[in-house]
C-alpha positions as CSV (number, residue, x, y, z in Angstrom):
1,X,0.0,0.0,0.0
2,X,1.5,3.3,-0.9
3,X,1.8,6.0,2.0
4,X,0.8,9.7,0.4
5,X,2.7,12.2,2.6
6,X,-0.2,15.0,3.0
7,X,1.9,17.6,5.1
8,X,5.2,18.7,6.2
9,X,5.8,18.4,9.7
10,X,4.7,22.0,10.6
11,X,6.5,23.6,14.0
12,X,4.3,26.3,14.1
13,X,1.3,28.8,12.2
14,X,2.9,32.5,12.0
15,X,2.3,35.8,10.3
16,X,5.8,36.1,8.9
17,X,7.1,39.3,8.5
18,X,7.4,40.4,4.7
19,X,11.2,42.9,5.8
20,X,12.6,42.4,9.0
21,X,14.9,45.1,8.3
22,X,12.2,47.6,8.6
23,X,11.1,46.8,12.5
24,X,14.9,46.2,13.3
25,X,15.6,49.8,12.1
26,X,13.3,51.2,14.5
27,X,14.8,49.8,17.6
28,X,18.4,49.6,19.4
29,X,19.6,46.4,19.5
30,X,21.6,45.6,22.4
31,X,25.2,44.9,21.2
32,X,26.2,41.2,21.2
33,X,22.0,40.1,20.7
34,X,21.1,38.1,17.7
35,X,18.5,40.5,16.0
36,X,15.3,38.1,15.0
37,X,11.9,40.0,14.3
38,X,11.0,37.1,12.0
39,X,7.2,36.4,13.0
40,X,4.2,36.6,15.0
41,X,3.0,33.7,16.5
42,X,-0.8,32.4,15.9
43,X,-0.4,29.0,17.2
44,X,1.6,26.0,17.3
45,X,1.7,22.9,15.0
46,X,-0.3,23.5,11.8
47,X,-2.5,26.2,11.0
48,X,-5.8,26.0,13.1
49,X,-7.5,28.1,10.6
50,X,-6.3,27.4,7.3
51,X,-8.0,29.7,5.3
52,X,-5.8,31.9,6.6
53,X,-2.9,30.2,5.6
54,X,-1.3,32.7,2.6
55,X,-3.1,35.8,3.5
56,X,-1.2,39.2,4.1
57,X,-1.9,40.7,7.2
58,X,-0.9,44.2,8.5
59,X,0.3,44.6,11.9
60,X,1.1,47.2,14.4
61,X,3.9,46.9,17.3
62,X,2.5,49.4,20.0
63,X,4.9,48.0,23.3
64,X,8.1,46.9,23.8
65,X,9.6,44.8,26.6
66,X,12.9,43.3,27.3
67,X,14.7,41.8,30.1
68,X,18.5,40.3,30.3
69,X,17.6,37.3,27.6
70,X,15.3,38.7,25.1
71,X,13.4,41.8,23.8
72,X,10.3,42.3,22.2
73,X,7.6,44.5,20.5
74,X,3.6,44.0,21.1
75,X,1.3,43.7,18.7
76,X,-2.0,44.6,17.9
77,X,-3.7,41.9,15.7
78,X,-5.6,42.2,12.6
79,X,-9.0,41.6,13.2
80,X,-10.2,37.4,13.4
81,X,-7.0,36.7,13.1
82,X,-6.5,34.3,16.6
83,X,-2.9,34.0,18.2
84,X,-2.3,32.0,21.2
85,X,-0.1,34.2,22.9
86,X,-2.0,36.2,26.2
87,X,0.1,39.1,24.5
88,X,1.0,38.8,20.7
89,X,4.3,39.9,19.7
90,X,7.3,39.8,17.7
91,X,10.8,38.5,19.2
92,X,13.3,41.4,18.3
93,X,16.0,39.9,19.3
94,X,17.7,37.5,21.7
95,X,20.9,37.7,24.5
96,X,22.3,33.8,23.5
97,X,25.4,34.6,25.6
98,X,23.3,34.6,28.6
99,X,20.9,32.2,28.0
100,X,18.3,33.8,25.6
101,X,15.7,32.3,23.6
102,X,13.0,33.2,21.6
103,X,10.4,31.7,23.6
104,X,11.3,33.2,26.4
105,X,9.6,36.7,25.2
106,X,6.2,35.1,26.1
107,X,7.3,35.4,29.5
108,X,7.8,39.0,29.4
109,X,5.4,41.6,31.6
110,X,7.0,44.9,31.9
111,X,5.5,46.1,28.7
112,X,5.8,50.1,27.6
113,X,4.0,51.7,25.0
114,X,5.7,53.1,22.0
115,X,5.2,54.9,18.7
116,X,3.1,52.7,16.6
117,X,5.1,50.7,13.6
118,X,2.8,48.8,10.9
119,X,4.4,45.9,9.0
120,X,3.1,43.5,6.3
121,X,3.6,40.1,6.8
122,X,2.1,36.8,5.6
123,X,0.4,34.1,7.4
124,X,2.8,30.5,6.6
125,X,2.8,27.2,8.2
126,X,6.7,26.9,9.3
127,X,8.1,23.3,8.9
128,X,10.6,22.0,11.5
129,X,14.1,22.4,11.1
């Protein structure tokens, strides 16, 4: 019996930002941090709404937080568009020398406003690896 492969192993459902360099402009960088500001985050595994899946999405980073591991910019989400993170962001960057990790901004709290910054992105189902 022949096996058809359907999917790709998906890690995770993301708006993926269209030009990274555009956020990473807008903010210092702490020397020494890996710069990121790849995606948002809607939820993990494949796409839980996949007609989603290929859209273009605008969003707007409106905070900012950052502790001695990682830094990152809140979001304000597009309308119907679901996330699973109790505050949607984009990782900025991350402090590897001392233990950073992206995942680590969802533990963040000591979020500050700051100037609004819209960005494109698209919605893509990431593969592992």
């Amino acid at each position: 019996m022949k096996t058809v492969k359907i999917a790709a192993n998906i890690s995770y459902t993301a708006i993926v930002v269209d030009d990274p360099s555009v956020i990473l402009s807008q903010f210092d960088i702490p020397e020494g941090w890996e710069p990121i500001a790849h995606h948002v985050t809607l939820n993990m595994g494949p796409a839980k709404n996949p007609e989603l899946v290929g859209q273009s999405f605008q969003v707007t980073l409106n905070t900012l937080a950052q502790d001695d591991k990682v830094m990152a910019a809140g979001v304000q989400m597009p309308p119907n568009v679901p996330t699973i993170n109790a505050t949607p962001h984009i990782t900025l960057a991350v402090n590897r020398a001392n233990g950073g990790k992206p995942f680590l901004s969802n533990k963040l709290t000591n979020w500050q406003p700051i100037s609004p910054i819209t960005v494109n992105g698209t919605v893509v189902e990431v593969p592992q690896g």
